[in-house]
N, C-alpha and C positions, 0 to 999 in steps of 0.2 A: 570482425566483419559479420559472421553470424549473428550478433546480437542486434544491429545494424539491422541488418535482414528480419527479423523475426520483428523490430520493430516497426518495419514499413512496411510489413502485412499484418499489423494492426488492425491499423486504425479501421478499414470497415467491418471488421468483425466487432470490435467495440462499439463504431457509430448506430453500427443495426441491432445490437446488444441493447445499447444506453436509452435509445428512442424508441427501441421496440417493449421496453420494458418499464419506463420513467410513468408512465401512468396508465399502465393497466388495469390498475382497478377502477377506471373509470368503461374498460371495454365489457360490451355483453353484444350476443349475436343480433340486436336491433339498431345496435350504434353505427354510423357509419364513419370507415374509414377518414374520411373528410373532418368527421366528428374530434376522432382520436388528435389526427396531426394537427387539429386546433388547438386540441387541449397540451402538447407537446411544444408551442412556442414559445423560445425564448433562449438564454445562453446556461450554460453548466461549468464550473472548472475542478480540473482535477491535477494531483503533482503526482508525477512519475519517479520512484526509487529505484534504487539499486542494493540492496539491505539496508541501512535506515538515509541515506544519505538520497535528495533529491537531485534528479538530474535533468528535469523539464517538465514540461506543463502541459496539459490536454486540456481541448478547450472545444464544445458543443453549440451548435445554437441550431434552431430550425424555425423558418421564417415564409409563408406565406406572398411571394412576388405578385408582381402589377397582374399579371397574368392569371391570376388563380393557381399556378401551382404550388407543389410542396418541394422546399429547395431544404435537403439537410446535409450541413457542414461541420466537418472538425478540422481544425489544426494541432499536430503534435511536435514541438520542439524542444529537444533534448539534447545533450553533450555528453557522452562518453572520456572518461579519462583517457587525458593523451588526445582528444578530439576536437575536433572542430562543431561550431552548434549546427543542427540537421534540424531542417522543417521538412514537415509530411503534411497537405493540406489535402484533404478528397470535400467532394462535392455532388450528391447526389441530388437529382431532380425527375420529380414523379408529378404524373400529371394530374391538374386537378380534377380532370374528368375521370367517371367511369372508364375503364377498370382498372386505374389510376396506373397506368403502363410506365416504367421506367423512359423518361425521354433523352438522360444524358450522364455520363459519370465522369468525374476528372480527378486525375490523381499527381501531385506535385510534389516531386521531392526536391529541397535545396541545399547547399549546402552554405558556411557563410560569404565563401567567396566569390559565391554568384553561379554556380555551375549548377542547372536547372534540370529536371528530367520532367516530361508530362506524361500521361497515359490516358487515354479518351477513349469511353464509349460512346456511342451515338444510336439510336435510334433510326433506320433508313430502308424505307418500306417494307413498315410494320417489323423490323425486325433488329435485332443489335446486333452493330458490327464494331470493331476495335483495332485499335492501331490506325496507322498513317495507310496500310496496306485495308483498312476496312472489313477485317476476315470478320465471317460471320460466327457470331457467338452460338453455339448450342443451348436451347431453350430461352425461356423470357424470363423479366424480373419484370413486379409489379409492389405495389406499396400492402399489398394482402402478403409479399412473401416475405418483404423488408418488416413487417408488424406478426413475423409465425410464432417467435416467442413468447411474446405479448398473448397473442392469441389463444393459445396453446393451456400457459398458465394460467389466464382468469376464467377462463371456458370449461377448461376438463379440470382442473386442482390437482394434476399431479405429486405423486409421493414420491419418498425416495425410491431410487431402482428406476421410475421411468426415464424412457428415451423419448425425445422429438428430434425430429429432421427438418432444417429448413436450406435455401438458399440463399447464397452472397456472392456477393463480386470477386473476384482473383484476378488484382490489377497485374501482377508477376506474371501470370498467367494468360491475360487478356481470356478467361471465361467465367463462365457460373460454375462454382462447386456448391456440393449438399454438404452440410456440415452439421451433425449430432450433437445434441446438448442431455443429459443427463442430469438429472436432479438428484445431488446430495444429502441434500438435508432440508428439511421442513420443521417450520415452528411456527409460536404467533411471533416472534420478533424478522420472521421472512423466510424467505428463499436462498439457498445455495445450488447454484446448478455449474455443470464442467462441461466442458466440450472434448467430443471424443478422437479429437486431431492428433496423431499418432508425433506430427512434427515440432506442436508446439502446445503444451495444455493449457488453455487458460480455465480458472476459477475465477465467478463473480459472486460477490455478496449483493442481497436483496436487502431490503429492510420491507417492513411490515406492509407498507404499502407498495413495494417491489419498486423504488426507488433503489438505484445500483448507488453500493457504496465502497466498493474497492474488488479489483480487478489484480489478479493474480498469476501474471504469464509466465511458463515453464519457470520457473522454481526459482528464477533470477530478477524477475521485476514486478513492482506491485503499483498500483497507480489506485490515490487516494482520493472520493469528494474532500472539495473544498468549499469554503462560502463564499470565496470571491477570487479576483483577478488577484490582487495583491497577497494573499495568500499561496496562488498556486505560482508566481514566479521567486518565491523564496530558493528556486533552487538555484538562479542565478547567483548568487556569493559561492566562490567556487571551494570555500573553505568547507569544514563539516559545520554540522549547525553545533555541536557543543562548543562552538568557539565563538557564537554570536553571543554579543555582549548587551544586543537588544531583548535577545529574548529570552528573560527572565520578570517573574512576579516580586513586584514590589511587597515587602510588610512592613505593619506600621513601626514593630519595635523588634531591635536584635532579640537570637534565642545564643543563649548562652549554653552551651557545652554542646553542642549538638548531638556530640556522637555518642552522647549519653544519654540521650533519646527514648523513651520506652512507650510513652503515649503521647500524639499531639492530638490538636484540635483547631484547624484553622476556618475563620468564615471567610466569605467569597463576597468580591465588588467586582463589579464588570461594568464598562462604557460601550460594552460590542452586544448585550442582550441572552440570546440564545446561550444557558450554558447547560445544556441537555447531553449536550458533548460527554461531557465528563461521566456519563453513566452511572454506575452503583457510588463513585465516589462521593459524589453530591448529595443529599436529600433534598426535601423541597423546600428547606430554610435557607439550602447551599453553604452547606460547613460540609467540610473536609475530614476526616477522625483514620488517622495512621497510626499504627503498630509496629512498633520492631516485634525481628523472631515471626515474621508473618508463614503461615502454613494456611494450605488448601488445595484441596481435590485436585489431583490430576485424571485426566479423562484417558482410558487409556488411548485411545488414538491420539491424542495430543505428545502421550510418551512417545508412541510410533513415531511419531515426527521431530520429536526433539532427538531424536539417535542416527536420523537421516544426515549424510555427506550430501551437502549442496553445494553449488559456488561460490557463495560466503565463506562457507564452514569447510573449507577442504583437508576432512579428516586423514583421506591416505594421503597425501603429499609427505615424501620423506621427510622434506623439515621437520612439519608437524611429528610423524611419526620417533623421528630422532630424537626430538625435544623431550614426548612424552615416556619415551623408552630409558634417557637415558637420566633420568632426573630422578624423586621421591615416590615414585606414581605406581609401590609394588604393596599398596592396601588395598584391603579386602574390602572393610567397611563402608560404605557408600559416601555416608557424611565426611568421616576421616579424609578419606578421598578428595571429596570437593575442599574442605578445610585445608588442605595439601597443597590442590589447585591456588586456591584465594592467596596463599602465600606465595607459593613460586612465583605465577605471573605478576604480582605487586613485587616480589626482588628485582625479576627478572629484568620488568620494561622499566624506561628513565618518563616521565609524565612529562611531556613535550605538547601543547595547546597550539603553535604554531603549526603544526603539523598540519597539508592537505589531507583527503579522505587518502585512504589507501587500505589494500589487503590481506590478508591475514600475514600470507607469505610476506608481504613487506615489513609487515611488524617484527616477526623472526627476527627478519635481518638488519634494521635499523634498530631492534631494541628498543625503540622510541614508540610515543603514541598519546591521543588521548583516551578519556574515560570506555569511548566505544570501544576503541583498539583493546584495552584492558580487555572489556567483555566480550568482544569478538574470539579475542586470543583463548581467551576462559572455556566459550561456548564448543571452539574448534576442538580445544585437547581434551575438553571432558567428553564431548562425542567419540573423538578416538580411542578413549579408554572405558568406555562402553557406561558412561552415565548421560543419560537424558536431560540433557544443556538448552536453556535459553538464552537469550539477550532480550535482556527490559529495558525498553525505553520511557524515561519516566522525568521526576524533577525532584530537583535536594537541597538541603538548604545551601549557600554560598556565603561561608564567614567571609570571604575578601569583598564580596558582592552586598552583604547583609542583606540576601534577595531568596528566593528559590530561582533556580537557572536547572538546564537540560542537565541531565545524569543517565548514564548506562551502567548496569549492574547485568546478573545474573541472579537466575535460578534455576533448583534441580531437581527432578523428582525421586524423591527417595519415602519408602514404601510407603507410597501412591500418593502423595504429598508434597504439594513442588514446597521447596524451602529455599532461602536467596543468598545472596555472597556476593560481595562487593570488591572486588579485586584490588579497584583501582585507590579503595579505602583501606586497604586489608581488614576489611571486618566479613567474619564469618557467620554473624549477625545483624544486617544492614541494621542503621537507628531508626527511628521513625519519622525522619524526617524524610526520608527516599517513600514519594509520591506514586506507583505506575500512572501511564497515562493509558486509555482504552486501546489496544493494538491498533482496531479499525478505522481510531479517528483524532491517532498522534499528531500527525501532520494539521487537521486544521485546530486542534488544542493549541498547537505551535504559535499559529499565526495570531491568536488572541492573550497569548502570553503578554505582550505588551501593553494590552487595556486591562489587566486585572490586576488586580491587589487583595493580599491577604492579611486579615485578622489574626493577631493570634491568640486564642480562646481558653488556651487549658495547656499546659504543658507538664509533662510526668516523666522524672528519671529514675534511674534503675539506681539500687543503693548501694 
């Protein structure tokens, strides 16, 4: 129910997030508001996770009516396991006159079997009132206050360490709260800023030109851009995605031994365009070049984070605790250590693809799983045993497929060096065939998995 909660007070901190931020670098203090929410029309979509598994879509648009105003809307529809599908629809409208005064807000939640909730502000002499009862809200909103973050950042350029204060709607609430944003990090590749909400933290990623590209709420859900509608209802198939049999990259010719892998080299065909996606992976010829035995820098806050108990990763839970306590797991060595891991958890679990998503604790106790479940399971008991654990989501070659398809592995960082491990392979040196995909932009790599195909250019084994 709390998660429930936390996400139907979302969506207008994200809609005043997303539009207040989506083209910023277009604002400067002679532009007028009118200016900006021109430049802000049109639709957006994003998929909503639960650690890597999607569980619904978010969906923006902001459009200009007969009237001259500025109407902006999202829809967020999502399913929890065990749950029935929930939509959340708000709807905000600002007028297109000076001093662009907030004129109406609607907020709908449904559920699939039709049981409906509304929540309405209204505008009523010169003032906003809310509910069926019309209580009057404290202070005003306007489209200067719904655009502070926007403003804020291409105006002043703040660093890390600054704070700004803006206002938002509190449908829960029927009022305006102020709510703080805090800037994390600064570079030319964007902005990172957090909000200083004591009940729920969200982190957004900016890109260069402060376009948001993944949103980050209290430590349990992460909601990714995508490039389109088709893309972001991938979360509908209620399986996990390593069991889709769609999405996987075609090549032209089988590789033979894979797991003997030491250097590949694949080039890249695409029918979908844009594959900027892929990041560092690509050059601008768009070849591919993977390493086994891959090492590199760990940052140290990124160790901070990989040692963190989350609600993926529930480190203290007795199972967990049990399992690690009562197993191989009394080395000193770091490496030895994980090498330890990679094989218990590949004894341990039976590889079951059938399998719905499910959590950690479930894996325990079924013993079953797929490749995620492997690295989940991996990432959980090496945090309990105090090494600094990922989950990489990525792609690997598929001998039954003669394809690359989705892979989850691990890696660990040890002295200051994240190195990988492949549970669900038992290799303590993944081959070179295991791809990452860019954390921030797995999900729509995903969704283009099906129009690409791969070359393969150079292939080197170990002797």
């Amino acid at each position: 129910m709390k998660r429930i909660f936390v996400l139907s007070t979302l969506t207008a901190t994200l809609l005043a997030v997303f539009f207040g931020t989506q083209f910023s670098f277009l604002l400067d203090r002679t532009v007028s508001l009118s200016t900006i929410a021109e430049s802000l029309q049109g639709e957006r979509w994003f998929v909503l996770k639960l650690l890597h598994d999607p569980i619904g879509a978010y969906h923006t648009t902001n459009q200009r009516d007969g009237d001259g105003n500025w109407r902006f809307s999202s829809s967020m529809t999502f399913q929890l396991k065990d749950g029935e599908p929930t939509t959340i629809k708000e709807e905000l409208l600002f007028s297109g006159d000076l001093p662009h005064e907030l004129l109406a807000a609607d907020q709908y939640r449904q559920k699939s079997h039709g049981q409906t909730h509304k929540s309405s502000i209204r505008r009523k002499d010169k003032a906003l009132v809310g509910g069926v009862e019309a209580i009057p809200l404290q202070g005003d909103l306007t489209l200067a206050d719904y655009l502070g973050i926007e403003s804020w950042i291409r105006n002043h350029k703040p660093t890390a360490g600054e704070n700004h204060t803006v206002q938002q709607l509190d449908f829960d609430y029927m009022r305006l709260r102020s709510l703080s944003w805090t800037v994390k990090n600064k570079s030319p590749q964007g902005y990172i800023i957090e909000s200083n909400d004591q009940s729920q933290s969200t982190t957004i990623e900016l890109d260069a030109n402060l376009v948001p590209q993944q949103f980050r709420i209290s430590d349990f859900l992460m909601i990714d851009r995508v490039p389109n509608a088709k893309a972001a209802m991938i979360w509908r198939d209620s399986r996990s995605l390593f069991h889709s049999t769609d999405l996987k990259i075609e090549l032209n010719s089988p590789i033979q031994k894979h797991e003997s892998l030491s250097r590949l080299i694949l080039s890249i065909e695409s029918d979908a365009g844009d594959l900027g996606r892929w990041g560092n992976l690509a050059d601008e010829n768009l070849f591919i070049e993977s390493v086994a035995a891959r090492k590199f820098r760990a940052v140290p806050n990124d160790i901070i984070q990989a040692k963190r108990e989350t609600i993926h990763y529930p480190t203290s839970a007795p199972s967990v605790k049990a399992l690690a306590q009562n197993n191989v797991f009394d080395l000193i060595n770091p490496r030895l250590l994980a090498e330890a891991l990679t094989h218990f958890v590949h004894r341990y679990l039976e590889y079951d693809e059938t399998r719905n998503i499910q959590s950690v604790i479930d894996t325990i106790s079924t013993r079953q799983g797929d490749c995620a479940d492997y690295a989940n399971l991996f990432t959980t008991m090496g945090r309990s045993l105090g090494l600094p654990t990922e989950t990489v989501i990525g792609i690997a070659y598929n001998e039954n497929q003669e394809a690359f398809s989705l892979h989850a592995w691990n890696r660990v960082a040890i002295d200051g060096h994240w190195e990988e491990f492949d549970p669900t392979w038992n290799q303590v040196s993944p081959d070179a065939s295991h791809i990452p995909l860019p954390e921030g932009n797995a999900i729509a790599l995903m969704s283009l998995m099906p129009s690409l195909r791969f070359e393969l250019v150079e292939a080197e084994y170990f002797q």
